[in-house]
VEXGU-771641 format. One record per residue: x, y, z of N, C-alpha, C in turn; residue in three letters. Coordinates in steps of 0.2 Angstrom, whole numbers, plus 5000, padded with zeros to 4 digits. Example, Ala and Ser with C-alpha at 12.3 -4.5 7.8 and 13.67 -1.06 7.14 Angstrom:
506649725039506249785039506649845039ALA/506449895035506849955036506450005039SER/
//
This chain:
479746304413479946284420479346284424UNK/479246224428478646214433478946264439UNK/478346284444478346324450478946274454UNK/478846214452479146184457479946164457UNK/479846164451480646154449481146244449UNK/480446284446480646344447480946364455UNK/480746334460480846354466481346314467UNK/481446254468481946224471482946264465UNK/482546274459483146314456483446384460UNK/482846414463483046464468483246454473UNK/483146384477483446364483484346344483UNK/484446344477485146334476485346274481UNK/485146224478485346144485486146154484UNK/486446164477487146144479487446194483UNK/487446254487487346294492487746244498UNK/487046204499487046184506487746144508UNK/488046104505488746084509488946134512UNK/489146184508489746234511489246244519UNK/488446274519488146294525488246244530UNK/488146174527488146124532488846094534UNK/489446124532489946104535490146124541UNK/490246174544490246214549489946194553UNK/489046164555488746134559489046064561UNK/489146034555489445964557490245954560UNK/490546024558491346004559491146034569UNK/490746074570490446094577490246044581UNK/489745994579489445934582490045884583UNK/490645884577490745834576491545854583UNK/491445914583492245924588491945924596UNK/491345954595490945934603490945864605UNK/490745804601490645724602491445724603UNK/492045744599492545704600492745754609UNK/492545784612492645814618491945784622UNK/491645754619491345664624490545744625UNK/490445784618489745804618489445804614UNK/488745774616488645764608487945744609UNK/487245774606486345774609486145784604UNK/486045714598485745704592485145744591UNK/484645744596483945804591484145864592UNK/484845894596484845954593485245964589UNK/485745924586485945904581485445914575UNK/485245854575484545884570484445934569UNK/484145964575483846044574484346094571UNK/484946094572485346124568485646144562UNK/485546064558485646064553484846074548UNK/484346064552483746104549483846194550UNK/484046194554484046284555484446304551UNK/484846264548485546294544485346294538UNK/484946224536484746234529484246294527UNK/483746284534483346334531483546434529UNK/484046424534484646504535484846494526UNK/484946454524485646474517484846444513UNK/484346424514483946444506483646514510UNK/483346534514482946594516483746654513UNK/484446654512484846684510484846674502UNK/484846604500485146614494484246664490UNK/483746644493482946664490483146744491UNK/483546784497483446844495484046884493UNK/484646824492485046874487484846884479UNK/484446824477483946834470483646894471UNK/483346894476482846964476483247034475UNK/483747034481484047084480484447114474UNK/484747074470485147084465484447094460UNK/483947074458483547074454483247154454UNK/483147174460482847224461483447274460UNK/483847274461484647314460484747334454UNK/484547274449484847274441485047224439UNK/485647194445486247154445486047104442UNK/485547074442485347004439485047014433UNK/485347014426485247034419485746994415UNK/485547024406485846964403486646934403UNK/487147014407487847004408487946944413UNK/487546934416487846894425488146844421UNK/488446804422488846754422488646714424UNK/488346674430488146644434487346614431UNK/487246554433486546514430485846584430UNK/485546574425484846604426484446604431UNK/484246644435483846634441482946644439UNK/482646614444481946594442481646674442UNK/481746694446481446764445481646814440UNK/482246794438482346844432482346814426UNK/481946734426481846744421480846714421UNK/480846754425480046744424479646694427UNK/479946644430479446584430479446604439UNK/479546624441479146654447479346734447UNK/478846764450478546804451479046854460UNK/479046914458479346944466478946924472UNK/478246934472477846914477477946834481UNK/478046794475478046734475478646714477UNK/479246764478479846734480479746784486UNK/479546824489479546864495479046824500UNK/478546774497478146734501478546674503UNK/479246644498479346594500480146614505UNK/480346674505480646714510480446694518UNK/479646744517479446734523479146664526UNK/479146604521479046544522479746534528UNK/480246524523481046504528481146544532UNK/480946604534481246644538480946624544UNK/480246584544479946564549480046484550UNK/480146464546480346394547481146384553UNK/481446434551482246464552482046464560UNK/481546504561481446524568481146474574UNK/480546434569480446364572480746314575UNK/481446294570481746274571482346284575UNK/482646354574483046374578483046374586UNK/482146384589482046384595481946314599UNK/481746294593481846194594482646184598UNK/483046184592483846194595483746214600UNK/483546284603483846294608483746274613UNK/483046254614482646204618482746144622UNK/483046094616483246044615484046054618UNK/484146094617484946124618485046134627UNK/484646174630484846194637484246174641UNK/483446164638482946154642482646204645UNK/482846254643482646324646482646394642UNK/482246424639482246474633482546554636UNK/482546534644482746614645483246624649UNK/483846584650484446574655484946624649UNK/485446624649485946674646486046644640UNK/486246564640486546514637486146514632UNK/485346504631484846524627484846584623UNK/484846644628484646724625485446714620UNK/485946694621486546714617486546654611UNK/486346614612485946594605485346624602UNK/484946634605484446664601484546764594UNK/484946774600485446844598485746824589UNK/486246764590486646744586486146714578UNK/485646674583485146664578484646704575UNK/484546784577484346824576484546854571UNK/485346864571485746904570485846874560UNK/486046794564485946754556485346784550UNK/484746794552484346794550484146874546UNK/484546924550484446984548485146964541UNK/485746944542486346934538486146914532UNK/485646854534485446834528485046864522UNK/484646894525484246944521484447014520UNK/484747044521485347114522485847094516UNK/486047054514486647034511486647084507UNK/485947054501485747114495485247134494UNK/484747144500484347164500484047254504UNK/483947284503483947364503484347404501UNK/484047454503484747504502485347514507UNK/485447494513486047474515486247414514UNK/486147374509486547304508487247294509UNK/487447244512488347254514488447214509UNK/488047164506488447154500488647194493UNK/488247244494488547294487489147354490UNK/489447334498489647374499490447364502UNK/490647284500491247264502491447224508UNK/490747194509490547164518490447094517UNK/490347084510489947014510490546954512UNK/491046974512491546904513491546904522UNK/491746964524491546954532490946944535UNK/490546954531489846924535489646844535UNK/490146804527490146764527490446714531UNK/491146744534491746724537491346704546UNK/491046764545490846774554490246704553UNK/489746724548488946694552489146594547UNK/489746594544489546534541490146484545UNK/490646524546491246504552491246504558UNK/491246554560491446564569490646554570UNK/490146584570489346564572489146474569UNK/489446474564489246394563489446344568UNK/490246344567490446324571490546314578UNK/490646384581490446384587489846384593UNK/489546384587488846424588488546334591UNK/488646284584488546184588489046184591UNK/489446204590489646174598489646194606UNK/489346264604489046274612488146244615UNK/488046244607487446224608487446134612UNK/487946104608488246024611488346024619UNK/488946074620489346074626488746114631UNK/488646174630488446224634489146274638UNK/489746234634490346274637490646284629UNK/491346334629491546354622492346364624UNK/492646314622493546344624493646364618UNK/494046414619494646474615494846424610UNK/495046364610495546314605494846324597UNK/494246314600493746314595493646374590UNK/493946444591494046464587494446464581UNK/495046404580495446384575495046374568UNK/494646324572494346254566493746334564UNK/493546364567492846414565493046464561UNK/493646484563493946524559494346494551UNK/494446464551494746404542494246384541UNK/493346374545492946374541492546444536UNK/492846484539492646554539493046574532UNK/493546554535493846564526493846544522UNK/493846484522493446434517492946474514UNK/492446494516491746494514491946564512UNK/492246604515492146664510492746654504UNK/492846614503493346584498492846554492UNK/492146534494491646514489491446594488UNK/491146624492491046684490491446734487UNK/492146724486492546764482492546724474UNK/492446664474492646654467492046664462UNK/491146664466490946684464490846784462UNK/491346794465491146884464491746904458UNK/492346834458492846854453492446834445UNK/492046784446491646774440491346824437UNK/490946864442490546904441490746974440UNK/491446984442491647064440491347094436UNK/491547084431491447144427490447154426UNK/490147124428489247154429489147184434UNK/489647154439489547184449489847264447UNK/490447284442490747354444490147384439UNK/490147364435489647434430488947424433UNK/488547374438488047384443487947424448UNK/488647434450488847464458488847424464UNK/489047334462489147314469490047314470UNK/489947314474490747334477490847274479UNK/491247224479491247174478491847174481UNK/492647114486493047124487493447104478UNK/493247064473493547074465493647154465UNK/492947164465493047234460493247304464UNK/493347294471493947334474494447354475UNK/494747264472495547234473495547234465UNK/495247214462495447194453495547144453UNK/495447094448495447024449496246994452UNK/496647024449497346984451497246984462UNK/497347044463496947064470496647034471UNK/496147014470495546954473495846884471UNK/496246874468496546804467497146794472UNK/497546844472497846854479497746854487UNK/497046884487496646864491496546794493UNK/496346754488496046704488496546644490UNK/497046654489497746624489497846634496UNK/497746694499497946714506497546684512UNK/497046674510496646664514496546584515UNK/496646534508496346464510497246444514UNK/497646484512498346474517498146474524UNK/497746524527497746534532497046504535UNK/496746444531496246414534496846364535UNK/497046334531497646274532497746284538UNK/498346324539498646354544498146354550UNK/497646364552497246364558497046284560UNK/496946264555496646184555497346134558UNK/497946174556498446104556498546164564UNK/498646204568498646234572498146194576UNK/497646184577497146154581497146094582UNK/497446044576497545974576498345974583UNK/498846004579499346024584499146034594UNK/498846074594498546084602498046034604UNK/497646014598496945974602497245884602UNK/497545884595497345804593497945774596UNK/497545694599497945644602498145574599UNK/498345594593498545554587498445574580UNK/498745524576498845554569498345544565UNK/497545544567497045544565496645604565UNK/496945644568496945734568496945754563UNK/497445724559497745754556497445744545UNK/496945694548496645644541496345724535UNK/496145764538496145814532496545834531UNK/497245844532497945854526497845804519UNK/497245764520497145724512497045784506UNK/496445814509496245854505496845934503UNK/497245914503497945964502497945964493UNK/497945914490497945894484497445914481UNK/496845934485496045954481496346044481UNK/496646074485496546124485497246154483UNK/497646114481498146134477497846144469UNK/497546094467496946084461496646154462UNK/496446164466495946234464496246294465UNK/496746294468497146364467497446384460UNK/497646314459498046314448497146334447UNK/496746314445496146324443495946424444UNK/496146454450495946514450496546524447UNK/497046524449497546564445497546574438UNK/497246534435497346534427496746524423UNK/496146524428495546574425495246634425UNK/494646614424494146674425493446674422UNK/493246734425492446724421491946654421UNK/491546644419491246564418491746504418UNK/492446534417492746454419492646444425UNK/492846494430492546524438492046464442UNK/491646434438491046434439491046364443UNK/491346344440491446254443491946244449UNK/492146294452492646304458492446314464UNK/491646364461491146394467491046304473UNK/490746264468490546184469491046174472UNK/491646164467492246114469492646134476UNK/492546194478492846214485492246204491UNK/491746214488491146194495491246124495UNK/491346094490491146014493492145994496UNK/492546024494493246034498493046034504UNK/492946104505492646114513492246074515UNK/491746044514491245994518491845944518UNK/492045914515492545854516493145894522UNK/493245924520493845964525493545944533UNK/492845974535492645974539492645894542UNK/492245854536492145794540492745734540UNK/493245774539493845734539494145754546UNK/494245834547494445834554494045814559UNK/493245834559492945824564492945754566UNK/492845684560493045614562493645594564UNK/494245634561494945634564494845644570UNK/494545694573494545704579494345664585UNK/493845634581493045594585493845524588UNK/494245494582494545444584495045434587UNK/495145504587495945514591495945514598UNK/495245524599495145524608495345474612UNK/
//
């Protein structure tokens, strides 16, 4: 494997839908509320991609250094574990995106209010600060929340409510109460990707020591979980169309009902590496989820 190719396999591209859903469904419900400021748009969707690879580069690290990443994982071979890069060379291209993250992040903010030290600013900056510590904490030290039962709400939080709300105040510079709906059914979505990954991995994660919401609850508990939770993304999303939307085009992701009745029969009656194609098939749900309400939204005005 080339450095290069070696790297971009660390960078986990198919990651990014799920990150970049939440940013767009953000921008895209600010524009249908008549906000909407294309270069910080931009800048958000750069600060987001660089947030989930400078994440996915240091849960490799973590898990490697942990143990967890060996020949039981379940999941694709990762570059560092299997040699073709180096710890060094992956903690160099950490501190690459961490500072890219930040680059760009103060761009947005910039771009966002025109003014780096107003409240509007520092409460962005805080939220982007915070992303930043999340993403590297996941699984990395000895407090890692992800060996400790935490990783699906830190998910919930920093890739739902901060995603999404996070562009849309950057858009607006206001934030109504209703925008917690759509932040929150992204939030569970996403940690819906990160539950179907951790049911795959059970049985490496419990004899490791990561504590994982599978290996707390037992897979059926994690299945029920999972059931639980994409109910109550539903449920927030058709709630929000309901309060917000001024026509039946509010309403255009109920399409994807039929995607996610297909994945539920799929968790329910798998496991382990069949798992594996579910991770993908619900992140690219949710990015279509997203940009199905947030363009419903855009029309119905």
């Amino acid at each position: 494997m080339s450095k290069v190719r070696a790297y971009i396999t660390s960078f986990l591209l198919r990651t990014l839908p799920l990150s970049l859903s939440g940013v767009l469904l953000g921008s895209l419900l600010a524009a249908s509320d008549v906000f909407f400021k294309t270069t910080t748009f931009v800048w958000a969707m750069l600060t987001t991609v660089a947030l989930q690879i400078l994440s996915n580069l240091a849960n490799e690290v973590g898990d490697l250094t942990k143990g967890t990443d060996n020949e039981h994982r379940l999941g694709p071979i990762r570059s560092a574990q299997s040699g073709a890069l180096s710890m060094r060379e992956m903690v160099q291209a950490m501190i690459v995106f961490g500072v890219i993250a930040i680059i760009t992040g103060s761009l947005l903010i910039y771009e966002a209010f025109r003014d780096l030290l107003n409240w509007k600013s520092i409460a962005l900056f805080i939220a982007g600060g915070a992303s930043i510590v999340a993403a590297v904490k996941y699984t990395v030290g000895k407090s890692a929340y992800g060996y400790r039962g935490l990783g699906d709400l830190f998910v919930f939080i920093f890739f739902g409510v901060v995603s999404v709300m996070g562009s849309y105040f950057a858009m607006s510079g206001v934030l109504p109460w209703i925008c917690v709906l759509p932040a929150v059914a992204i939030g569970f979505l996403s940690s819906g990707v990160l539950n179907m990954n951790n049911i795959r991995d059970i049985e490496n994660d419990s004899v490791c020591g990561k504590r994982t919401i599978p290996v707390i609850l037992g897979i059926q508990g994690a299945k029920i979980y999972h059931f639980v939770i994409t109910l109550l993304a539903v449920i927030c999303l058709v709630l929000y169309s309901m309060l917000h939307s001024a026509g039946w085009t509010g309403y255009l992701f109920l399409l994807t009902l039929p995607l996610l009745v297909m994945h539920l029969k799929s968790v329910y009656r798998g496991e382990g590496r069949a798992l594996d194609s579910q991770l993908k098939f619900l992140s690219i749900t949710t990015l279509l989820i997203a940009l199905l309400l947030g363009f419903g939204q855009l029309l119905s005005c």
